[in-house]
Backbone as CSV, one residue per row, in Angstrom:
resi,resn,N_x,N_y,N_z,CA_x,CA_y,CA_z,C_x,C_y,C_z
1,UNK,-21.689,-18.272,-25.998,-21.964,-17.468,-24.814,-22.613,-18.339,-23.737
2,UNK,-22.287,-18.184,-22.212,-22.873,-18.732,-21.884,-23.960,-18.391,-20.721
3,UNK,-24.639,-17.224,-21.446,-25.907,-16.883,-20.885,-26.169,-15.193,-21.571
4,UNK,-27.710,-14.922,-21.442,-28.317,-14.088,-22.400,-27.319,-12.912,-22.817
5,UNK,-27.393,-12.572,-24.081,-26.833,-10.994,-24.283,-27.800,-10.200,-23.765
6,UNK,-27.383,-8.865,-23.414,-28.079,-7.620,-22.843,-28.919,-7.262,-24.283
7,UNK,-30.430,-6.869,-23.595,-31.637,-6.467,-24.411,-30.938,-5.326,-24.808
8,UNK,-31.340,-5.137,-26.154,-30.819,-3.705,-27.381,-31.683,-2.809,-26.514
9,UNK,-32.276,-2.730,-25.609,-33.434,-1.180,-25.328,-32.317,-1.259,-23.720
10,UNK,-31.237,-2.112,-23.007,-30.273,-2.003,-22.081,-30.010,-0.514,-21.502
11,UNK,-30.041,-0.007,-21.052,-29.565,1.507,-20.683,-28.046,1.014,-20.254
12,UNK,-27.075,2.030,-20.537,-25.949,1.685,-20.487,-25.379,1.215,-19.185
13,UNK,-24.476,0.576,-19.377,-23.991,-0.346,-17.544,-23.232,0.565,-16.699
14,UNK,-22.363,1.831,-17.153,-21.732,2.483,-16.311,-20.567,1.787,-15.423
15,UNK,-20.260,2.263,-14.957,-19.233,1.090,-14.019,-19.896,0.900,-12.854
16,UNK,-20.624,0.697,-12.286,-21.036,0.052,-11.390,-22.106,-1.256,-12.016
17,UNK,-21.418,-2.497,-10.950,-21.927,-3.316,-11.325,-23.364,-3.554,-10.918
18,UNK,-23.495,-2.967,-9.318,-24.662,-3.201,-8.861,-25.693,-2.471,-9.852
19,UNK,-25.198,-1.365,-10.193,-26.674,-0.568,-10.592,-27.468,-1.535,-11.819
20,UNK,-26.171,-1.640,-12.384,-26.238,-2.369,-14.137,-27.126,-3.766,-13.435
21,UNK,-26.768,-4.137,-12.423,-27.789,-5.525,-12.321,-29.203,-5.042,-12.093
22,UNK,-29.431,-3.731,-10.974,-30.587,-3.464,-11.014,-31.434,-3.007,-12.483
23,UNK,-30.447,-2.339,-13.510,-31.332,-1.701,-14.361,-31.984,-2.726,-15.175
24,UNK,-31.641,-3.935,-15.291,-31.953,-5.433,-15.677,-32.817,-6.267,-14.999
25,UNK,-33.349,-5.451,-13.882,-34.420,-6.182,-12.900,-34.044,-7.287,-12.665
26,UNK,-32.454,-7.835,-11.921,-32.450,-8.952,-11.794,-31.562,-9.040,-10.606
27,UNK,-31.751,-7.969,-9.693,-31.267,-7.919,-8.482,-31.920,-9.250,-7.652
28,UNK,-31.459,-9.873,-6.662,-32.033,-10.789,-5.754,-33.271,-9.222,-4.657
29,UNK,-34.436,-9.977,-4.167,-34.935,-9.185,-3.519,-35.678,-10.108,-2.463
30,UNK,-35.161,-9.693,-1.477,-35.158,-10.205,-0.233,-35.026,-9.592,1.045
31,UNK,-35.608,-9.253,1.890,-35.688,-8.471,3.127,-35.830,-9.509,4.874
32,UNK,-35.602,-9.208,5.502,-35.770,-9.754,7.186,-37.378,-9.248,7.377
33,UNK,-38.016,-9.893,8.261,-39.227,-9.293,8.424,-38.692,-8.383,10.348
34,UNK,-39.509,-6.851,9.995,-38.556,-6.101,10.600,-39.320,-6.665,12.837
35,UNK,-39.819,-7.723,12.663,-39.859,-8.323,14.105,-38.591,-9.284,13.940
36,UNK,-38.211,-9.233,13.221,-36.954,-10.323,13.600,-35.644,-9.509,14.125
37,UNK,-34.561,-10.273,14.893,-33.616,-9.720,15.238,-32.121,-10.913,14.900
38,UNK,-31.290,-10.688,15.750,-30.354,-11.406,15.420,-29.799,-11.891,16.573
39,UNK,-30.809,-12.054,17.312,-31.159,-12.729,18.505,-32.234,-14.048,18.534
40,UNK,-33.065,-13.575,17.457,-34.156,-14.754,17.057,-33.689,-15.404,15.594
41,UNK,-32.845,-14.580,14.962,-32.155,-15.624,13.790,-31.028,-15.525,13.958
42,UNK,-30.344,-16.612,14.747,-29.068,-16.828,14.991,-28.005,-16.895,14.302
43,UNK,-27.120,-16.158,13.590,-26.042,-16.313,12.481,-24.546,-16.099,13.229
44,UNK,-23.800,-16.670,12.109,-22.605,-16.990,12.756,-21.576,-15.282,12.813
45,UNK,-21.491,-14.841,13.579,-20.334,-13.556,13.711,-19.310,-14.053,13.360
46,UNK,-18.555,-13.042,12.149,-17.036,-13.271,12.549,-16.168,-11.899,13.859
47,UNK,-15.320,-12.447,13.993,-14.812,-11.598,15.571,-13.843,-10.809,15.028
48,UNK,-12.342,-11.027,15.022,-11.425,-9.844,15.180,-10.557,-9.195,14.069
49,UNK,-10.872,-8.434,13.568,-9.329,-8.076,12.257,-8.617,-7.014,12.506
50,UNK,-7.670,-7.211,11.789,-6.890,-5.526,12.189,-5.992,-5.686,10.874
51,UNK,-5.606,-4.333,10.852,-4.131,-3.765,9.970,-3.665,-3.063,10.552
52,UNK,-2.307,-3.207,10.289,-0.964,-1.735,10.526,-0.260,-1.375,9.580
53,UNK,0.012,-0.055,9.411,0.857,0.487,8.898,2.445,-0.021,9.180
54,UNK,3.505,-0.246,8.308,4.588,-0.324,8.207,5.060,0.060,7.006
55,UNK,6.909,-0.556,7.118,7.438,0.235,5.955,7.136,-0.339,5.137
56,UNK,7.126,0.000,3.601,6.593,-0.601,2.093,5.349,-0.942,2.532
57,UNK,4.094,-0.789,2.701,3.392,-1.414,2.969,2.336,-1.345,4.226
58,UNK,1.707,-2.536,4.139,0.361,-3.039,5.053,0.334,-4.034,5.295
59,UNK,0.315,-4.833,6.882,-0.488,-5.824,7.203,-1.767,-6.163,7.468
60,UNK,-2.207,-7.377,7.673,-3.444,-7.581,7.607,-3.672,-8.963,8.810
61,UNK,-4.485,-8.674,9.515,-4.624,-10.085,9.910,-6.011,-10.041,10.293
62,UNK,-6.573,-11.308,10.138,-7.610,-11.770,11.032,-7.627,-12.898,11.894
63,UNK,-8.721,-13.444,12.809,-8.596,-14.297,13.540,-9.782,-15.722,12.622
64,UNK,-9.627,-16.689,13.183,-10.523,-18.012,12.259,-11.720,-18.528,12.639
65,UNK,-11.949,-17.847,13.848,-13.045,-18.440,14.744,-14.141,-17.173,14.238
66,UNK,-15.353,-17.814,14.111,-16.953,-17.364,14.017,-17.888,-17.754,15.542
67,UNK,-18.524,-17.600,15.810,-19.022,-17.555,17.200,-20.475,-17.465,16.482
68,UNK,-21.662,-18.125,17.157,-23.194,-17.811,17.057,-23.573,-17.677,19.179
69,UNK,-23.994,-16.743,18.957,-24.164,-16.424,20.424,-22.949,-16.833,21.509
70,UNK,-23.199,-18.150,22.240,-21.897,-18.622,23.101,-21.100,-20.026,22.674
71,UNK,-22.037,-20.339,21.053,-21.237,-21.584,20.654,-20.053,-21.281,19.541
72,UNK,-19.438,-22.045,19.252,-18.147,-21.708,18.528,-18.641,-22.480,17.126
73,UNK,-19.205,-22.000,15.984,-20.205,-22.278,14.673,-19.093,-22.659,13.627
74,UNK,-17.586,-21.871,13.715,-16.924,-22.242,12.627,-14.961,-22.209,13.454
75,UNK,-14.237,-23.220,13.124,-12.847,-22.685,13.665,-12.164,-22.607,12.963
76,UNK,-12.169,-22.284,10.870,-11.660,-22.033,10.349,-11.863,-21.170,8.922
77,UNK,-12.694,-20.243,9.487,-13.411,-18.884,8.572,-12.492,-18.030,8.209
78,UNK,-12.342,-17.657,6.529,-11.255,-16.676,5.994,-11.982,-15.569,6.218
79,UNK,-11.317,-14.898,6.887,-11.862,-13.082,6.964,-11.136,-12.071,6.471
80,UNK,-9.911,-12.724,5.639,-9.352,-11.389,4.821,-9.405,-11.722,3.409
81,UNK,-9.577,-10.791,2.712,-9.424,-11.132,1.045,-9.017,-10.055,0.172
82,UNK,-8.604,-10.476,-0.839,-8.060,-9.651,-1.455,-8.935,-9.121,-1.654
83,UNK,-8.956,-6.938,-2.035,-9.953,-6.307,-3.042,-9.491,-6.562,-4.185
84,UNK,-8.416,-6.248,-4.939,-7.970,-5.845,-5.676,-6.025,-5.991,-5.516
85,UNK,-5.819,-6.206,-6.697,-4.580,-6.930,-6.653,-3.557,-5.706,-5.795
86,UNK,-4.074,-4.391,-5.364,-3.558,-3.307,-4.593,-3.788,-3.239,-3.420
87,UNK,-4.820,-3.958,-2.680,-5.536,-3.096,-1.875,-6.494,-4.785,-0.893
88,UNK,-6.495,-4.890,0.277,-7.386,-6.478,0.771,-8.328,-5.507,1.600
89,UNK,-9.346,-6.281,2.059,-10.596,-6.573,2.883,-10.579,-7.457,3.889
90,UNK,-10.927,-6.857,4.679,-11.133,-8.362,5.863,-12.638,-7.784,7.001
91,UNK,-13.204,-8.938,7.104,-14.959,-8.627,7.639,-14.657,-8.872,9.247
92,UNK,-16.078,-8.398,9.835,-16.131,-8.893,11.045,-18.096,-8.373,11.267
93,UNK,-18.783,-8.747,12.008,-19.799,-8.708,12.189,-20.227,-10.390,11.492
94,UNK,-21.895,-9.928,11.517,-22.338,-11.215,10.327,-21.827,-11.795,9.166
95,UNK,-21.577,-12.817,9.620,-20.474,-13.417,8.303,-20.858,-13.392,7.125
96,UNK,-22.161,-14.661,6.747,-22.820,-14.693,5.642,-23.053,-13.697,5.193
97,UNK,-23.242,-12.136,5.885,-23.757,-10.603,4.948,-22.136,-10.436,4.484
98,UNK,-21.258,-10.309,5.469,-20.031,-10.184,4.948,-19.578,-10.007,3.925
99,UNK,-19.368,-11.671,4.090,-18.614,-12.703,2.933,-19.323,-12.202,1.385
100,UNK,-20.479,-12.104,1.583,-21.263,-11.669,-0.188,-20.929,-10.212,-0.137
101,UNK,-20.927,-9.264,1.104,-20.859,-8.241,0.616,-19.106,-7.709,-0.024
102,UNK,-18.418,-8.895,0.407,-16.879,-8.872,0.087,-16.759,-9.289,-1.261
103,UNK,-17.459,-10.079,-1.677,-17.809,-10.548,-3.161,-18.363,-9.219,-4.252
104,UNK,-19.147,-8.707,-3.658,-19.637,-7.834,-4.791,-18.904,-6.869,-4.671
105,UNK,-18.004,-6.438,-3.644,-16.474,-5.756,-3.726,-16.064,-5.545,-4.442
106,UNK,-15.654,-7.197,-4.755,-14.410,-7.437,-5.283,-15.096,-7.285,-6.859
107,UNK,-16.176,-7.676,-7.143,-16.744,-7.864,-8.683,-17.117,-6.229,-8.773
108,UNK,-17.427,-5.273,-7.960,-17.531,-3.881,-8.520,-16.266,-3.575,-8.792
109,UNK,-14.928,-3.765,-8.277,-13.748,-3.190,-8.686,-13.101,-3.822,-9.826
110,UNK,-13.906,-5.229,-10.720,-12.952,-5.649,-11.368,-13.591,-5.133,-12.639
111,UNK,-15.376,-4.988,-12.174,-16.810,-4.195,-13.357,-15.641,-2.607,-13.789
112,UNK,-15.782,-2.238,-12.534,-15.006,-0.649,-12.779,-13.797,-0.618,-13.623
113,UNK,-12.558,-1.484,-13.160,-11.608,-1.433,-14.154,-11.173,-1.385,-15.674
114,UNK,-12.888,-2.866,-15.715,-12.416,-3.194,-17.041,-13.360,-2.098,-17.474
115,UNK,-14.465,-1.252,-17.426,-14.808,-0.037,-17.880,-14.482,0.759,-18.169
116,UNK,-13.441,1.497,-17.288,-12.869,2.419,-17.238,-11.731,2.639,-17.656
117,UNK,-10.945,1.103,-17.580,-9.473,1.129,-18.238,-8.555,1.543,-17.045
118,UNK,-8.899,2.314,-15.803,-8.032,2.286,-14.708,-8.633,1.962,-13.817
119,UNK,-7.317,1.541,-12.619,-8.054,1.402,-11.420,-8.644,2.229,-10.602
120,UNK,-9.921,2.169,-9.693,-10.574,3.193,-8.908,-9.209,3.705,-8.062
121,UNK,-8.927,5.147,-6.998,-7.795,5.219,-6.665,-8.384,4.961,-5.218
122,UNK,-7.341,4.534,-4.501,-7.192,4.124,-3.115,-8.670,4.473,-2.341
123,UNK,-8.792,5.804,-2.237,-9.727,6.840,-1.806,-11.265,6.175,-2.136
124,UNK,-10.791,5.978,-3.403,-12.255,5.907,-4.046,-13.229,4.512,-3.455
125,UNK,-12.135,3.360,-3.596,-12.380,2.527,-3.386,-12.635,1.968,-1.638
126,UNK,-12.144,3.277,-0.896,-13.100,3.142,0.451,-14.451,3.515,1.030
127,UNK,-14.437,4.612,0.076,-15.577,5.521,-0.024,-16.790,4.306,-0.845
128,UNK,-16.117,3.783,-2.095,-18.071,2.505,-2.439,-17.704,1.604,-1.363
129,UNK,-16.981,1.439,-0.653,-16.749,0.538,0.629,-17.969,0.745,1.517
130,UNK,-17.455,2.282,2.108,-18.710,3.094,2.404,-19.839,3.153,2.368
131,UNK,-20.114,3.073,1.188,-21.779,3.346,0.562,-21.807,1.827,0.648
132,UNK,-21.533,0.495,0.653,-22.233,-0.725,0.856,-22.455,-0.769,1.860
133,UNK,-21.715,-0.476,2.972,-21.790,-0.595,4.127,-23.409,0.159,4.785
134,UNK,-23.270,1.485,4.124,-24.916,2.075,4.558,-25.763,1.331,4.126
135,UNK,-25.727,0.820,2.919,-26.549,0.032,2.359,-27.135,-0.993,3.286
136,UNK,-26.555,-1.602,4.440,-27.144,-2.857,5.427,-27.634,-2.002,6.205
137,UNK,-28.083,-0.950,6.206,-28.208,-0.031,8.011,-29.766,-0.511,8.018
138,UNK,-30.570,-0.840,7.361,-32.077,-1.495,7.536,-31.153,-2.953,8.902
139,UNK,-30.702,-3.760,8.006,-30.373,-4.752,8.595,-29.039,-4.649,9.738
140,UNK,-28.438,-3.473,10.138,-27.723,-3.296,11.053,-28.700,-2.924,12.322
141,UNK,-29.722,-2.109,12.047,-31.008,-2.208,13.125,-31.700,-2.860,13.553
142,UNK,-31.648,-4.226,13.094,-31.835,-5.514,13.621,-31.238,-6.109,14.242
143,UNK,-29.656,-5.662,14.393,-28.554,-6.898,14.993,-27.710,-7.768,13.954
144,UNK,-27.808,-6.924,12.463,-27.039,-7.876,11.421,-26.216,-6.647,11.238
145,UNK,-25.217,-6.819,11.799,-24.265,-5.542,11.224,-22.882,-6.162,10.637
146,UNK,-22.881,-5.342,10.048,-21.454,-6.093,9.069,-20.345,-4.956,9.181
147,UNK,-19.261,-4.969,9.472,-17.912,-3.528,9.602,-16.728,-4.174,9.109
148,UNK,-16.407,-3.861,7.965,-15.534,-4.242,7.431,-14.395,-3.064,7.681
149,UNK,-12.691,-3.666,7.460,-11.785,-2.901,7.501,-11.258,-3.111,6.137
150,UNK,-10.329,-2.066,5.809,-9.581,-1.923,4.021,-8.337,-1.006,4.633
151,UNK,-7.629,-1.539,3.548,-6.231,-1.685,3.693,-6.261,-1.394,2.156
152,UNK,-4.709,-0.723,2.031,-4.047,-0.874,0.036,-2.730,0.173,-0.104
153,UNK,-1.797,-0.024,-0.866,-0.890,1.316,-1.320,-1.259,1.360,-2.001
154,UNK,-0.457,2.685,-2.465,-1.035,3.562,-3.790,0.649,2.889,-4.650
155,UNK,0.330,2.527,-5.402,1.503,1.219,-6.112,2.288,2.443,-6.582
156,UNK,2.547,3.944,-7.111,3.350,4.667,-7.035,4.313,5.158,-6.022
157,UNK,3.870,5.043,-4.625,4.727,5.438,-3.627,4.926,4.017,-2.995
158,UNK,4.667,3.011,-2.819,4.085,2.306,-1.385,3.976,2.885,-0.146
159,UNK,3.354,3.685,-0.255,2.585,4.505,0.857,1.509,3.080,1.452
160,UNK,1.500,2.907,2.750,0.283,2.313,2.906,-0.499,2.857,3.678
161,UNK,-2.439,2.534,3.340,-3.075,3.392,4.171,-4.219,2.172,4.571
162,UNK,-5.049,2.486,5.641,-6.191,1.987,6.327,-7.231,2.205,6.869
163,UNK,-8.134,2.373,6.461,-9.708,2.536,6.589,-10.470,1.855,7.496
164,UNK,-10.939,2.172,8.418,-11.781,1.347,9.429,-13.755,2.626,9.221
165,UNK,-14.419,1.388,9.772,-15.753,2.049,9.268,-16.635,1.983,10.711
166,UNK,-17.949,2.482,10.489,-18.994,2.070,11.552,-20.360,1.301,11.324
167,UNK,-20.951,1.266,11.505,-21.682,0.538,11.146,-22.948,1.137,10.518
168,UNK,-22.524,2.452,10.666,-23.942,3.071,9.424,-22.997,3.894,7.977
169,UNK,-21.943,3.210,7.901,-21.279,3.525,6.539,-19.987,4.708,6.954
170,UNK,-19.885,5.135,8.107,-18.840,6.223,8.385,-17.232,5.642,7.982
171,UNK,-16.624,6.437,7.521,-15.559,5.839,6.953,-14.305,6.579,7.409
172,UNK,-13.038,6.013,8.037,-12.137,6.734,8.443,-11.023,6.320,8.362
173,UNK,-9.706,7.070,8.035,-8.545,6.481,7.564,-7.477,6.920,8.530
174,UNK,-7.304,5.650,9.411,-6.582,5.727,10.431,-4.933,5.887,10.160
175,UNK,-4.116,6.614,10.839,-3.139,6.910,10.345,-1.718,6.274,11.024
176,UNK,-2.132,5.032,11.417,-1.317,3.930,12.037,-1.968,2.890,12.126
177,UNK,-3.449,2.413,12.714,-3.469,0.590,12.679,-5.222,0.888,12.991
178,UNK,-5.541,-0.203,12.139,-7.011,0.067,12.516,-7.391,-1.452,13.319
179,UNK,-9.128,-1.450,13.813,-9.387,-2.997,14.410,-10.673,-2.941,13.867
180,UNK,-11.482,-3.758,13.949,-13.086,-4.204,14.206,-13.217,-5.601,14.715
181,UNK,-14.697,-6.095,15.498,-14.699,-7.045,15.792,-15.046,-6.910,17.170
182,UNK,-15.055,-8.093,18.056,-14.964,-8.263,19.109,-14.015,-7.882,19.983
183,UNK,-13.284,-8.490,19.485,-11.739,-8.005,20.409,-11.262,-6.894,19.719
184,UNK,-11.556,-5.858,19.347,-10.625,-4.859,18.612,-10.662,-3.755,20.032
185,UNK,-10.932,-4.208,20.878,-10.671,-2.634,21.711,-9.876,-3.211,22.217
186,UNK,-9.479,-4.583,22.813,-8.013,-5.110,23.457,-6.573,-5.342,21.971
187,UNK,-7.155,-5.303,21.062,-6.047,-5.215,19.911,-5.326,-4.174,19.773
188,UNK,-6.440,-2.963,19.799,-5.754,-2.010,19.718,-5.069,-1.086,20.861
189,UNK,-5.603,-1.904,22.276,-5.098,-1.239,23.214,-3.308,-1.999,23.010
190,UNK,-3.309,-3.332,22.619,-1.877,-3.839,22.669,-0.892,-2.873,21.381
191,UNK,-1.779,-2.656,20.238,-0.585,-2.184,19.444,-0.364,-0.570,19.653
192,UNK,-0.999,-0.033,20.805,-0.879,1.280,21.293,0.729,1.154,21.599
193,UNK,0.928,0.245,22.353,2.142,-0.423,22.993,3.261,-0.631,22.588
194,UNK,3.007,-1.129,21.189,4.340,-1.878,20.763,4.418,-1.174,19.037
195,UNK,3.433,-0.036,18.398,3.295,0.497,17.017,4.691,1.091,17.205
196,UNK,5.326,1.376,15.713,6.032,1.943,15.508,6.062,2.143,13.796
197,UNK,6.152,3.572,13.195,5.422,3.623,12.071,6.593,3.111,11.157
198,UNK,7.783,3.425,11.503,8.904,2.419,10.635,9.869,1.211,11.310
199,UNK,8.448,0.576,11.695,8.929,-1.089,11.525,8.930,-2.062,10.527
200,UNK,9.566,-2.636,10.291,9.946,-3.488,8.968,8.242,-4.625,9.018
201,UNK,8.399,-5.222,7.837,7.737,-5.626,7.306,7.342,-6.857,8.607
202,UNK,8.808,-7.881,8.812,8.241,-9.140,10.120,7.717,-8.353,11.040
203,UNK,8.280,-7.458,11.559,7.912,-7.121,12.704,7.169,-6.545,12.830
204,UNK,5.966,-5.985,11.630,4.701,-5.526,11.799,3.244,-6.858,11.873
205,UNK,4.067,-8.237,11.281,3.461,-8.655,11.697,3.432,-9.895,12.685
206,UNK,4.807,-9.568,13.664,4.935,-10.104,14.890,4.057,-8.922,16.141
207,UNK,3.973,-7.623,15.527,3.520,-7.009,16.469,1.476,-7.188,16.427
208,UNK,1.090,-7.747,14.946,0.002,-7.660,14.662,-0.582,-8.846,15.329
209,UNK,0.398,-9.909,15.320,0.009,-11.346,16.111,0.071,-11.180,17.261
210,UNK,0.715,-10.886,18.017,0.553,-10.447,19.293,-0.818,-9.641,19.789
211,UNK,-1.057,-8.823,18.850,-2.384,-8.007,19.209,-3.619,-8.967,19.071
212,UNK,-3.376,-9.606,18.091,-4.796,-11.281,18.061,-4.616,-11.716,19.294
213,UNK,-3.719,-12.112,19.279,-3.200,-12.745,20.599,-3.398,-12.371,22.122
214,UNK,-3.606,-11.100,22.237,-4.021,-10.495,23.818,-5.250,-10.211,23.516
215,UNK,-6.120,-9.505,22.579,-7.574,-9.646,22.487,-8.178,-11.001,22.584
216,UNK,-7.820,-12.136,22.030,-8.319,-13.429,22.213,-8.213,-14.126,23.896
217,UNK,-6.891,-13.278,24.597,-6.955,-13.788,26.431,-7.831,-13.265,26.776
218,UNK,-8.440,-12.132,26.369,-9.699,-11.142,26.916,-10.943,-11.758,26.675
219,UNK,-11.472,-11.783,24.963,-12.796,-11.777,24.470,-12.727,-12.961,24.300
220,UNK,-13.380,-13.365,24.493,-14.258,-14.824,24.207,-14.328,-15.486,22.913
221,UNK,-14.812,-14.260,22.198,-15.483,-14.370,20.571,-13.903,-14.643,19.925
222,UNK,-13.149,-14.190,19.902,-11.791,-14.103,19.306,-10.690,-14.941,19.725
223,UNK,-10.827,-16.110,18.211,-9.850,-17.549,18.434,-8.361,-17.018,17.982
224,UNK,-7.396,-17.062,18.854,-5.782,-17.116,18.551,-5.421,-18.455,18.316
225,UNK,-4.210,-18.097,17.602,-3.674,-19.537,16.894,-3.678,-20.998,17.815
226,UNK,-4.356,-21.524,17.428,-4.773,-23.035,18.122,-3.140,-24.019,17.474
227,UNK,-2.072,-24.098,18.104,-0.907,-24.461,17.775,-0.870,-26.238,17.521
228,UNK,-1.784,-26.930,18.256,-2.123,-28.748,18.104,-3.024,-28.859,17.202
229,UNK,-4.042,-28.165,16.634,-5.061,-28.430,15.833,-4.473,-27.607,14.414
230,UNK,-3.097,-27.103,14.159,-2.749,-26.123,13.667,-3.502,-25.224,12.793
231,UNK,-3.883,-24.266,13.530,-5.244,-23.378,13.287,-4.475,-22.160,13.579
232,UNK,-4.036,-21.551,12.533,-4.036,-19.948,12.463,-4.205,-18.642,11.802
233,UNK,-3.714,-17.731,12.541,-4.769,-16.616,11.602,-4.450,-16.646,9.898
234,UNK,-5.041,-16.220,9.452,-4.794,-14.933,8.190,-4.062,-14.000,8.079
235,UNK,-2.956,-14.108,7.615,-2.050,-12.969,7.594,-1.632,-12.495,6.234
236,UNK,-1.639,-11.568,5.341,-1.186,-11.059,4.744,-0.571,-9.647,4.470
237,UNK,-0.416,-9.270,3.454,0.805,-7.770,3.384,-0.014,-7.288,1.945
238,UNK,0.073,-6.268,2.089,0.007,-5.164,0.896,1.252,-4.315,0.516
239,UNK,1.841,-4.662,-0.883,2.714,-3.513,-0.794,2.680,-3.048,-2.525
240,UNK,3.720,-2.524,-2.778,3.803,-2.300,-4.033,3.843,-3.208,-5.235
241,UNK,4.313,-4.418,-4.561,4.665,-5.234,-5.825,2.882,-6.097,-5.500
242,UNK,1.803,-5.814,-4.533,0.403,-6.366,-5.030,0.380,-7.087,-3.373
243,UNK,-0.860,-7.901,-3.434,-1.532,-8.301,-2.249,-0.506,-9.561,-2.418
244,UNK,-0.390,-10.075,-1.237,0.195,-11.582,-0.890,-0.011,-12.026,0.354
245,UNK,-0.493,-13.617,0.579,-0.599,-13.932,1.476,0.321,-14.412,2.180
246,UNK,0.593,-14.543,3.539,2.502,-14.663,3.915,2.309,-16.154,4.303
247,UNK,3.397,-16.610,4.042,3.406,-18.108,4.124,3.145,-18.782,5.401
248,UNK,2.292,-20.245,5.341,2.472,-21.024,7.099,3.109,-21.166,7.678
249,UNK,4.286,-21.285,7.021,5.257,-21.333,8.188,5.777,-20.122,8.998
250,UNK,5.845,-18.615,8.477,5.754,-17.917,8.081,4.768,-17.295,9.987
251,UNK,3.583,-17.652,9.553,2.693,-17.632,10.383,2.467,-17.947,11.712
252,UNK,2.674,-19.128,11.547,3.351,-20.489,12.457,4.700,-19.911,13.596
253,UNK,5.344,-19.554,13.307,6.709,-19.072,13.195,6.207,-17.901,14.346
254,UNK,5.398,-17.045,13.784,5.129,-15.764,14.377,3.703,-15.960,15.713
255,UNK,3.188,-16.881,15.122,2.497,-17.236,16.374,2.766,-18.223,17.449
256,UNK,3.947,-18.628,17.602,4.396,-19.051,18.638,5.114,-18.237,19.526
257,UNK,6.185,-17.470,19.237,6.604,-15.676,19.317,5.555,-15.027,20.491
258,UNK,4.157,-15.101,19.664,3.364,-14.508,20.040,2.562,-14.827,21.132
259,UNK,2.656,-16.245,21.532,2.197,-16.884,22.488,3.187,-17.033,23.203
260,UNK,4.603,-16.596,23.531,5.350,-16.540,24.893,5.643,-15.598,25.055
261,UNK,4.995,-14.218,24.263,4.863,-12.835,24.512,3.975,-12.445,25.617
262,UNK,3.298,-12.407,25.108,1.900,-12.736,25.598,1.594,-13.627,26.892
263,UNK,1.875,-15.069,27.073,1.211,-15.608,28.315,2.295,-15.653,28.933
């Protein structure tokens, strides 16, 4: 083994992983002191994501750029990830809260499975989305807010669906394309434009690149595909046959498209 067995006096683990760490007193415990802001501790934001609905399926994209106030901190940050071999995640707000809170995601849904023997269903798994998300509202009142978007089919239909949140845990399942981020009010003003609920699979995410793509001429915070430094987004699909990430060239391909759309 390679680290302690659980004490015989253990209260049982349940499927949640978090609790089972707390009932073990071995949660990390750590707080902001509440004069601080996120103005006086400077952390890196990530900026833009989105999904759309199409046929079989879900896209996904994010953008690569992180921003700390007006400097540019990272130009090649993953902001989508898989949840679950059904279903991806992709962050925007404070990265570092993010990124861990995308981690213990992904480790509550794999705690739950192997517990339970099935997977949580679509629903379920937006809803503890949800409840982590309230969980930062101490630290969203500071200026550390974290808003993640979720995406997944239900692997019986390929139905695909999408969840966008707020920042005190509100959870809502948009019924064509969700955004968060910086640029998500120019993203979604572009795929107002060009959505169509049975568009094929490329062309949901020629229409999704395009939407990076006109939020990034707008917002500042939000890097579009840098084509000489070859820097581009995150793109992947959800469908029935599981999460996949779509190939560079793939990408490449669609963000050039997207840049003589566009400028």
């Amino acid at each position: 083994m390679n680290g302690p067995l659980l004490p015989l006096d253990a209260p049982a683990p349940g499927s949640s992983f978090t609790e089972l760490v707390r009932s073990l007193d071995l949660a990390p415990r750590w707080s902001i002191p509440r004069d601080i802001t996120s103005s006086a501790l400077p952390a890196p934001d990530a900026t833009t994501v989105l999904a759309l609905r199409c046929q079989g399926g879900v896209v996904m994209v994010g953008d690569r750029q992180a921003t700390a106030g007006y400097d540019v901190s990272h130009r090649r940050i993953q902001k989508v990830f898989a949840a679950d071999q059904h279903s991806a995640v992709a962050i925007s707000g404070t990265a570092g809260l993010a990124i861990e809170m995308i981690r213990l995601f992904q480790t509550e849904l794999e705690h739950y499975e192997k517990l339970e023997g099935v997977r949580l269903s679509l629903d379920g798994k937006a809803n503890y989305l949800a409840r982590m998300v309230r969980t930062q509202l101490p630290l969203a009142l500071q200026g550390f807010i974290v808003v993640p978007i979720f995406c997944g089919v239900e692997p019986d239909t390929g139905t695909g669906h999408v969840f966008t949140f707020d920042a005190v845990g509100g959870r809502y399942e948009e019924q064509e394309f969700g955004a968060a981020g910086s640029g998500s009010r120019e993203a979604r003003s572009y795929l107002r434009t060009v959505f169509r609920s049975d568009s094929a699979m490329d062309q949901a995410i020629d229409h999704a690149m395009q939407a990076l793509v006109a939020a990034s001429e707008q917002d500042l915070a939000t890097g579009g595909p840098d084509i000489r430094r070859g820097i581009y987004p995150n793109v992947v699909t959800v469908t029935s046959e599981g999460f996949q990430p779509v190939d560079d060239l793939v990408i490449a391909a669609a963000a050039e498209r997207a840049l003589e759309v566009i400028r």
